[in-house]
C-alpha positions in Angstrom: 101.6 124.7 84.3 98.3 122.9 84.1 99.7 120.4 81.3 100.3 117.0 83.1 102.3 114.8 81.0 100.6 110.7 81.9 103.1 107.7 81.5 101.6 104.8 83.6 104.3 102.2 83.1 103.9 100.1 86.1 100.7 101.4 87.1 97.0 99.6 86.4 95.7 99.5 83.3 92.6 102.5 83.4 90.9 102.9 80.1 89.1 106.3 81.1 93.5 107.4 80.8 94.9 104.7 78.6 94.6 103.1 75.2 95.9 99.5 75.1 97.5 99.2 71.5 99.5 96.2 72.6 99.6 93.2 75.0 102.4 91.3 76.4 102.4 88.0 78.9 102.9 89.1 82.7 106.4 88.2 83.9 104.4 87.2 87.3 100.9 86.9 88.3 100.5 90.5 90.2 101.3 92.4 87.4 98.3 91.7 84.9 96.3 94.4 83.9 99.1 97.1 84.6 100.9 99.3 81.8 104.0 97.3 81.1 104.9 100.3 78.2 104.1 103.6 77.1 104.3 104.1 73.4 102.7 108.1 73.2 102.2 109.7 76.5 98.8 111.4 77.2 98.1 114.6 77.7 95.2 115.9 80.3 95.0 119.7 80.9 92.7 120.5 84.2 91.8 117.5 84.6 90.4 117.0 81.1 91.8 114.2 79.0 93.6 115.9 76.0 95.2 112.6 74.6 95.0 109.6 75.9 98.3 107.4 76.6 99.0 104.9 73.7 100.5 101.7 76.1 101.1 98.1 76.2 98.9 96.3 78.9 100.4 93.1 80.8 97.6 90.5 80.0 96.9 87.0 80.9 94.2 87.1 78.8 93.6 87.0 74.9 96.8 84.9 74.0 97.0 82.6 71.3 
């Protein structure tokens, strides 16, 4: 099978894979800017991006 399933909870955020739908506060420093969540899992097929994976990105940034 050349279907790879992508769910990159814990891994850094990479918008070329992911689509941030969400932030959330890091629970400690090092892990800003990684997936904290995966909402729809993305799809590539080959190497090509079918569907990107809808997540929730730890962020330090862009808080009220």
């Amino acid at each position: 099978a050349c279907l790879e399933r992508i769910d990159p909870v814990g891994l850094p955020f990479d918008p070329a894979l992911h689509e941030a739908v969400a932030v959330a506060l890091p629970p400690a420093p090092d892990r800003d800017h990684t997936v904290s969540a995966t909402f729809q899992m993305g799809y590539r097929f080959k190497d090509a991006l079918i569907r990107p994976a809808r997540v929730q990105v730890y962020s330090s940034e862009g808080h009220a």
